[in-house]
N, C-alpha and C positions, 0 to 999 in steps of 0.2 A: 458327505463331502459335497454330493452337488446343492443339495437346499443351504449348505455354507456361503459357496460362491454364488448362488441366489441371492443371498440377502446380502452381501459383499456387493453385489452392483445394483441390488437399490437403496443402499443406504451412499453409496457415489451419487447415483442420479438424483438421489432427492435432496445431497449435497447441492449439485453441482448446477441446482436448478435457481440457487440465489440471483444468475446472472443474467436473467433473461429480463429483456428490456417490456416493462409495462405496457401498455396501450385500451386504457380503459375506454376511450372516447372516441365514436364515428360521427363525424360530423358531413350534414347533407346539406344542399342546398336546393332550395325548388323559389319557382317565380308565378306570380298570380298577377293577371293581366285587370286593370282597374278601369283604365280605361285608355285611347290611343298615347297619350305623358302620362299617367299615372301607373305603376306596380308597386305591389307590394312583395319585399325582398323576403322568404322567410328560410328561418335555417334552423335544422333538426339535428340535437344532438343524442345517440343514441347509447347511453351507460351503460355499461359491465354490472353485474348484480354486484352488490355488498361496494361498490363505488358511488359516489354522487358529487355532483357540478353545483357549485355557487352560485347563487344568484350574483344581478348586475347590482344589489345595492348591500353591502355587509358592515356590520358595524366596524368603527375604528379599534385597529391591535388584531382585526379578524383576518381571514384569508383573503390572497386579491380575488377580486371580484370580477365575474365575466365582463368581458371587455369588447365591444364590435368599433372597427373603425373603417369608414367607409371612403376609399380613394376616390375624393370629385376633384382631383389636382385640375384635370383639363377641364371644367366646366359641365360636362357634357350630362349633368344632373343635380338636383337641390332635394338637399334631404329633409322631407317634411316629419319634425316632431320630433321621441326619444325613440328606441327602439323597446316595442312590448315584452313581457314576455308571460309562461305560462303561470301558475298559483304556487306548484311546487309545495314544500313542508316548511315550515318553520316553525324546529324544533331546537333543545338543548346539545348543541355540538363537543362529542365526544374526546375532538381533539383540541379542539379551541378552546370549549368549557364556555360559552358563551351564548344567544339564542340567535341562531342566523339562517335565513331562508336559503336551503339547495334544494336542488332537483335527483329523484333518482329514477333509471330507464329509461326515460326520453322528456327530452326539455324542449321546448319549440319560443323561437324567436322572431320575430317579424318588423319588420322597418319598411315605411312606404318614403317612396321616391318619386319624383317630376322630372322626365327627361327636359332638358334644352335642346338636345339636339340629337340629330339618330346616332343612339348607339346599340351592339349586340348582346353588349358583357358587362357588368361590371365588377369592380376588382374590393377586394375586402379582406380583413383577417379580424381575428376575435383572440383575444389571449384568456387565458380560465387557467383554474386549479380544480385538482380532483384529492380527494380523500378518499379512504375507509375507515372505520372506525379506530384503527389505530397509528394509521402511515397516511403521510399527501405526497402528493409527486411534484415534484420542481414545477413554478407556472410555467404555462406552453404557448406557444404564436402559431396558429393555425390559416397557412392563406385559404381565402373563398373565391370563389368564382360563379355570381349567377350569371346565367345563359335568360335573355328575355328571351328567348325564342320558348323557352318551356321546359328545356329539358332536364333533365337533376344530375346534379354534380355531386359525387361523394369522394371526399376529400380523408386523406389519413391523419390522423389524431396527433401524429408528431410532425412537427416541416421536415422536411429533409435536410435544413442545414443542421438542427436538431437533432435529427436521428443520425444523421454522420457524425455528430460531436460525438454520442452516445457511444457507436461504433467503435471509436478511434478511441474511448475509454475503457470501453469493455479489453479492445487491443491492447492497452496499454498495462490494463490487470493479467490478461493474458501473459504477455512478457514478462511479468513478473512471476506469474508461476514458473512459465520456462525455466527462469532465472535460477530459482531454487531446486527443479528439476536440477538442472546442468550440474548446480555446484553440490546438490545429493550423488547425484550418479560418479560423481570424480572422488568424493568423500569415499565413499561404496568402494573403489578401485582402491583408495588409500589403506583403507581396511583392509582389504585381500593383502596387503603387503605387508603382515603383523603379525609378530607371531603364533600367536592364538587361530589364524585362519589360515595360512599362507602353505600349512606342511597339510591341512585337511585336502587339501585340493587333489592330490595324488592318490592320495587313501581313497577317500570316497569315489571315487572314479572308479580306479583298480575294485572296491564294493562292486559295486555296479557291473562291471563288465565283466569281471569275472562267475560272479552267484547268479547270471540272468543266463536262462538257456539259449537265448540267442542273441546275435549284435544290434538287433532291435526293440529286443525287450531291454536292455541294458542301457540304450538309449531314450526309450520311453519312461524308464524309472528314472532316469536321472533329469529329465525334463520335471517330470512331476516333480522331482525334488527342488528343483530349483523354484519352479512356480507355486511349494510350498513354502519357502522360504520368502518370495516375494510375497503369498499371504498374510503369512507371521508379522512382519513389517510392517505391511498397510493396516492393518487393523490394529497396530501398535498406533499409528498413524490418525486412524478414525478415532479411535477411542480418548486421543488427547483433544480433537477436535470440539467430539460431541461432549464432555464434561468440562471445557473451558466456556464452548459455545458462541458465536461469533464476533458477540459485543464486546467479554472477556477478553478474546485475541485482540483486539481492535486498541483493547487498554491496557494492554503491555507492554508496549515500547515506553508508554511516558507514566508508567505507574512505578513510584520511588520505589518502594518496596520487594516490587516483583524485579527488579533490575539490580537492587542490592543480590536477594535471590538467588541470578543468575550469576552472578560477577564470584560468590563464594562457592557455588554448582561449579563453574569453568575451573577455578582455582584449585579444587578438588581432583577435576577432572586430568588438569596439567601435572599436579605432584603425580597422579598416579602414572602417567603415559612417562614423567620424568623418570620413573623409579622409585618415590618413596615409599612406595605400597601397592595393592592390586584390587583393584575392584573386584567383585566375583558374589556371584549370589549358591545362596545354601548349595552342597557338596548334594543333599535329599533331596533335593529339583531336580540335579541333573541327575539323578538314580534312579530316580522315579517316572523321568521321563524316557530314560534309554530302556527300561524294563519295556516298554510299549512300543519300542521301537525295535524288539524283536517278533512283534506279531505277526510284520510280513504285509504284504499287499498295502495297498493306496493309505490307509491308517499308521501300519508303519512307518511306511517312506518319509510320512507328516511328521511324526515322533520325530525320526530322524532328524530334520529339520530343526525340529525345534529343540532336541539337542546341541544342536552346532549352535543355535544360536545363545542358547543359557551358558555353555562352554566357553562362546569365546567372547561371552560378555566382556571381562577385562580390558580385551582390547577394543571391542566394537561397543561398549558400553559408553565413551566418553564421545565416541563420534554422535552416535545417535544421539544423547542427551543432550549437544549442542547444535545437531540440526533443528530437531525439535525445538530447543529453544529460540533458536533463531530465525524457522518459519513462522511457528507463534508470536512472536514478539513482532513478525512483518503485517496480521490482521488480520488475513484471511484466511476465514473459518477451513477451506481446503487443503492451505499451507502443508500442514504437517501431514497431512495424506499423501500429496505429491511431493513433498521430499522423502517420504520413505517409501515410496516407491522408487523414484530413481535409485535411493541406497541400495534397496536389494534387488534391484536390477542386473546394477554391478557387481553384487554380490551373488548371483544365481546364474547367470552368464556364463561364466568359467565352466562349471560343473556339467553344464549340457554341452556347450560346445565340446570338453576335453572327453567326456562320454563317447560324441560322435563322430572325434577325430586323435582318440587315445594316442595316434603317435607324435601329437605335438606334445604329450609330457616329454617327451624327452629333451625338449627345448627349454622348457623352465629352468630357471636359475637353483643351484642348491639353497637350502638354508644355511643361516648364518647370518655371522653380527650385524647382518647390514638390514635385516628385518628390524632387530631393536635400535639402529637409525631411524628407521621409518617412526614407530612408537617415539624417541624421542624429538622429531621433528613436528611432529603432529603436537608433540604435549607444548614446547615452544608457540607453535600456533593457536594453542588455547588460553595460554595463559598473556599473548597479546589482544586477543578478543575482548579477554575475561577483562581490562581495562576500558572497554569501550562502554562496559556497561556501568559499570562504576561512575563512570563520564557523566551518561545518563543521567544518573542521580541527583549526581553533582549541578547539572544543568540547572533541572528542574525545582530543584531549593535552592540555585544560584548562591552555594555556599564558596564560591571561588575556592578552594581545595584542592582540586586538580584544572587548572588553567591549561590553556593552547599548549606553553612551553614545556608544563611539567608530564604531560600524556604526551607530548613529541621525546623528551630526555628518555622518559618512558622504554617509549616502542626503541627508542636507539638503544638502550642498555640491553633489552630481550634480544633484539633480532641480531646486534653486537655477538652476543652472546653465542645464541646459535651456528656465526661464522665462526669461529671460534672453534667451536666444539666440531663443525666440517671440516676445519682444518686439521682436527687431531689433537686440540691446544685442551681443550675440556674432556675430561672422564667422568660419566654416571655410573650408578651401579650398579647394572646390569652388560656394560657394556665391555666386549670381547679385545684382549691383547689388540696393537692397531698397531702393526710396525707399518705399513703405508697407506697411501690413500687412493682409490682407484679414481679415474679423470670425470667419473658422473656424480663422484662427490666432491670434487674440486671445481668444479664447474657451480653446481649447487653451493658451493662455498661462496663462489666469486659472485654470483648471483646475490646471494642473501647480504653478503659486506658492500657491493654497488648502491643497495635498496638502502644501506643503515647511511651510506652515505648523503645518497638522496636527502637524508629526513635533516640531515647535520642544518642545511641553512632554514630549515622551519622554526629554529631555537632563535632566530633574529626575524623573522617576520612572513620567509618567502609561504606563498598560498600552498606549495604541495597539491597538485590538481591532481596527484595520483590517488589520493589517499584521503582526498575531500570529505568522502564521505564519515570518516572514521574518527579525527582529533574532533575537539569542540571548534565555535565557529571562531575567524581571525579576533571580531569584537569581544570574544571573551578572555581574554591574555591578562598579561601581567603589563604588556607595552602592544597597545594594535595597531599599531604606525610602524612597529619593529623596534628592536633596539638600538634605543639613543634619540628615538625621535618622538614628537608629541606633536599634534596638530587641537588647535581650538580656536573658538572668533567665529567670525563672519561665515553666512551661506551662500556660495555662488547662486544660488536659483532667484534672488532678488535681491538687486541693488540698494532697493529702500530699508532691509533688514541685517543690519547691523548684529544684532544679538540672534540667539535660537528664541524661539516663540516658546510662550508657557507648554509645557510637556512634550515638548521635543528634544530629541537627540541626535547628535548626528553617527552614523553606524560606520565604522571603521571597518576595513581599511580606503574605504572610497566616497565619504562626506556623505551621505546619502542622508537628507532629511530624514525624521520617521518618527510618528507617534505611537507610543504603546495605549493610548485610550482613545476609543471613536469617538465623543463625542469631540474632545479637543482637535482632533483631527479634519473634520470635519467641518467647527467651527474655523481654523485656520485655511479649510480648500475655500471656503466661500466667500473669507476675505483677501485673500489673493487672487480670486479669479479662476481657479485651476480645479479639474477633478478630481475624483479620489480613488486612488489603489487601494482597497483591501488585502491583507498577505496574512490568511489564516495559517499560520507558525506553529511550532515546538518547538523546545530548548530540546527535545532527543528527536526530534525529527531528521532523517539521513537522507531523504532528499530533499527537503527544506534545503541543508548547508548545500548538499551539492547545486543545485540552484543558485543561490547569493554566491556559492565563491565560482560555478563554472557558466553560468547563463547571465547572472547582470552585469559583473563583470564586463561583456561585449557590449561596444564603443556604442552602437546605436540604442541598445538596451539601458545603459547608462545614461545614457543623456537623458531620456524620458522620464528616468525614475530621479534623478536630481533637478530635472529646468522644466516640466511638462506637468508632472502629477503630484501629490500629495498623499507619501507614504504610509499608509497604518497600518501597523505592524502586529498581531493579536494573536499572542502566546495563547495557545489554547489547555496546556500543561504547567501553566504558571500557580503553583503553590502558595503565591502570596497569598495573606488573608486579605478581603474586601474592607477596606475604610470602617472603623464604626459607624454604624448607622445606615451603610449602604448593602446589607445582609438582604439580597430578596429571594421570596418561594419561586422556586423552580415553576416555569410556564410547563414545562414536561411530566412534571413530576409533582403535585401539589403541595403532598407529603414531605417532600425533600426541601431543604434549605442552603441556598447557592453560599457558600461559604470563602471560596477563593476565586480570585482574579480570574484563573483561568477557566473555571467553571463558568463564568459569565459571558465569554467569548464562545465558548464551545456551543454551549444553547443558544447564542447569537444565529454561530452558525451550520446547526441543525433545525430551526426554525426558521431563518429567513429563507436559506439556500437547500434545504433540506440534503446536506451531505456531514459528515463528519471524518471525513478522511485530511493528511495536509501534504502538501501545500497545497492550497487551495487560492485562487485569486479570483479577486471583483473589481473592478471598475466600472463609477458610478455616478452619477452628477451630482448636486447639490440636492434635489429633491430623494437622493437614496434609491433612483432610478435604475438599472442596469443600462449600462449604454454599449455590450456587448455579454452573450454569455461566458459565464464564469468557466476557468481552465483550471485544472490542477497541475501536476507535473509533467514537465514540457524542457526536456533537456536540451531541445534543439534551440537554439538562441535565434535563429532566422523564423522557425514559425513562433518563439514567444513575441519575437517583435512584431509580426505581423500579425496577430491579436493585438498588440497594446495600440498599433498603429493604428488597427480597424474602430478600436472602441474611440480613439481619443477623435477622429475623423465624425464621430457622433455625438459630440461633444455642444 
């Protein structure tokens, strides 16, 4: 058991160790005195083994190239010549595929200068990219600072406004674990309230405290048992992690098939929580495991465990299957680790507390019909899920099938439905005589019919900022203006344009220019003047929409993205097939053949930007520049605008 839980936390840390922020590169600076106006500036960059630094000169299509720029704003120095540098390798690049001189372990750079006038300092930055043979790291801006006095400056490989972007990214992956921590741990609690688990709770206790010779041992077993049962879970956890593998997670939200998949997985799941049947695995499982779970000591108490849990698959069977599915489908390789942990959190909790305070069972509620409420409230709740993935689908082959309206009539008929059924008006079949209703299911009644109400004005147009994340976006309806209404013509953002420009569209509900192809995009920022937004998208991206319908939306975010920028909008899950004739080999993949639209975006941007995650935003100038780094999801609408402000201000 202990060499278990040994390898239980290192196969977490060597998880958990994706997240750590890179820093291949030290860079130093030293100064050599030439003569009373002349130094020469030089600067030592010092590589991580199995890393290497670009040379200043690399062929075109290749990586950007070290870069030194030297502030003589005030005069106060003339820079004589280019800056040298060492011999370095030039060799056939692994990731590039191409032959380009870097450096690896230390690269040394030198630039001489002619004072005009006394100074102590001078100020500098160098931008570079690093690789290894099979990953490069986003280019970097490194400030420098030589000291003529002589002394050496060693400078850290990321700026600091860089490594705080990182930070506040890392944060933002962070939060999303939490996210699904929370909504595991509540699930876990929903469980306990199910048939199948809800009457164990008193049993196993009364186990426990009555067969342990003392009120300590009987508390000590029942903890084991509980943090056996959190075992069981988590490595249920690992194990979908490590045979999906990170890349897999990452392509499941916008992968058609895996979303049909899940859409008839839920469907399933909801008939059974409904009543039409019962999940439950072989009768010889769970016989074969409680035979072991008479053996006694720390091996038993585990059996036990894993007893309760083959047992009360039925009802814990459908929760799990759609947390799982739905940390998965979020990307990250840890996902489904920390959602089953939270689950059996809540699930092993009960057990050791009521152990080491036996007299709150007597507070517990009896059983009764109001458990297989709980079962069918939960199956209700999966079978409006099990529509969001269908959505998906739908998005991504843009087979318009299931529209805005017809997923809003949708969720209003289920969740209808379910009021309904809290009122006493619906019978399933498992469910107990009901001559009345108690006020926590009348309340949960009034609750779920206020919500079915909410959705009524989403069938004519209103955004729903509840629930943003869940329908498809407003521009994919049947009517995106709402019903009755139509908008088309003319673009506020330029008086001279009369008509939309070749491969432009305007994105409804808010006129918003926007091209689906860069290079037209592109072509159109440079003849109106204006810079370019990149907004690497998904049609099944969840916070993509929540973005467009709860962040541009605001009045100052708006205006930028209609009168200021030049929209390109780049589906990176877009199904379409590429033009005849415009089929090319994968830059990542030599073997591979880019076949759809969205394949062509996505390698856009995991080679230009080295990310693949969305939303993802760029803005950029006509030369394809960054004129601020790139942000992903940023729900706060005051700090999106203060990026868009900062970049457009570099313009």
């Amino acid at each position: 058991m202990r060499n278990f839980f040994l390898t239980l936390s290192v196969l977490l840390l060597a998880l958990t160790s994706y997240a750590q922020i890179l820093n291949p590169v030290i860079w130093t600076t030293t100064v050599e005195k030439i003569s009373n106006e002349e130094y020469e500036l030089i600067t030592e960059a010092t590589i991580e083994a199995g890393w290497h630094l670009y040379s200043q000169t690399v062929p075109e299509n290749g990586p950007i190239a070290t870069t030194f720029t030297y502030d003589d704003s005030e005069g106060s120095f003339k820079i004589s010549g280019n800056t040298s540098e060492g011999e370095g390798h030039t060799v056939d690049d692994p990731v590039f595929g191409m032959k380009i001189k870097y450096f690896e372990k230390t690269a040394i750079f030198k630039q001489k200068i002619a004072l005009v006038k006394e100074v102590t300092t001078v100020n500098a930055f160098v931008e570079f990219m690093v690789c290894d043979d099979t990953k490069c790291l986003p280019p970097t801006e490194v400030n420098l600072v030589f000291n003529l006095t002589g002394k050496a400056i060693t400078e850290t490989p990321i700026a600091a406004e860089v490594l705080k972007d990182k930070v506040a990214k890392d944060s933002k992956s962070n939060k999303g674990l939490w996210y699904i921590f929370f909504i595991a741990f509540l699930s876990g609690f929903a469980a306990l309230l199910t048939p199948c688990v809800f009457p164990m709770i008193p049993m196993t206790v009364s186990f426990f405290t009555k067969q342990s010779k003392t009120k300590a041992a009987g508390i000590r077993n029942a903890i084991i048992y509980g943090v056996s049962i959190i075992v069981i879970y988590v490595v249920l956890g690992i194990l979908v992690s490590l045979i999906f593998g990170a890349d897999a997670l990452n392509s499941l939200s916008t992968n058609v098939w895996f979303n049909i998949a899940f859409f008839i997985l839920l469907l399933i799941f909801a008939a059974s929580f409904l009543g039409a049947f019962e999940i439950m695995l072989p009768n010889k499982w769970a016989n074969k495991v409680d035979s072991h779970a008479d053996r006694g000591g720390l091996i038993g108490i585990f059996f036990m465990a894993l007893a309760l849990a083959i047992v009360s698959f039925s009802c814990t069977g459908p929760i799990v299957g759609t947390l799982l599915v739905q940390a998965a489908a979020g990307g990250s390789q840890i996902g489904p680790i920390i959602g089953m942990l939270g689950f059996s959190l809540a699930i092993a909790l009960p057990f050791a507390l009521f152990a080491a305070f036996p007299g709150w069972l007597n507070s517990l509620p009896k059983s009764g019909g109001w458990l297989n409420t709980v079962k069918v409230v939960l199956g209700f709740l999966e079978l409006a899920l099990a529509f969001k993935f269908l959505s998906n689908a739908d998005l991504v082959l843009q087979l318009h099938l299931l529209e805005r309206e017809v997923f809003i009539a949708i969720w209003i008929a289920i969740f209808g439905a379910l009021a309904f059924y809290l009122f006493g008006k619906l019978q399933l079949p498992h469910d107990s005589p009901l001559t009345h209703i108690s006020v926590g299911r009348l309340s949960l009644g009034l609750l779920v019919l206020s919500f079915t109400i909410y959705m009524i004005p989403g069938l004519w147009g209103a955004p729903l900022n509840l629930i943003s994340a869940f329908p498809p976006p407003q521009n994919y309806s049947e009517s995106p203006y709402g019903v009755g209404y139509t908008k088309s013509g003319s673009v506020s953002m330029s008086a001279s344009h009369d008509e939309l420009p070749e491969g432009a569209h305007l994105m409804a509900p808010h006129d918003i220019l926007a091209f689906n192809d860069y290079d037209k995009g592109l072509d159109y920022a440079k003849k109106v003047g204006k810079p370019v937004m990149i907004d690497f998208t998904g049609w099944a991206c969840v916070n993509c929409r929540k973005m467009e319908q709860n962040v541009w939306p605001d009045p100052k975010v708006l205006d930028i993205l209609k009168n200021k920028v030049v929209l390109i909008s780049l589906y990176v899950d877009d199904k379409r097939p590429l033009p005849e004739g415009e089929e090319m080999e994968s830059k990542l993949r030599p073997d591979k053949q880019l076949k759809y639209i969205g394949q062509k975006w996505s390698e856009l941007q995991i080679i230009k930007y080295k990310a693949n995650a969305q939303p993802f935003y760029v803005l950029m100038d006509h030369n394809e520049k960054n004129l601020i780094d790139p942000i992903a999801y940023t729900p706060d609408a005051g700090e999106y605008f203060e990026w868009m402000d900062e970049g457009l201000k570099n313009f």
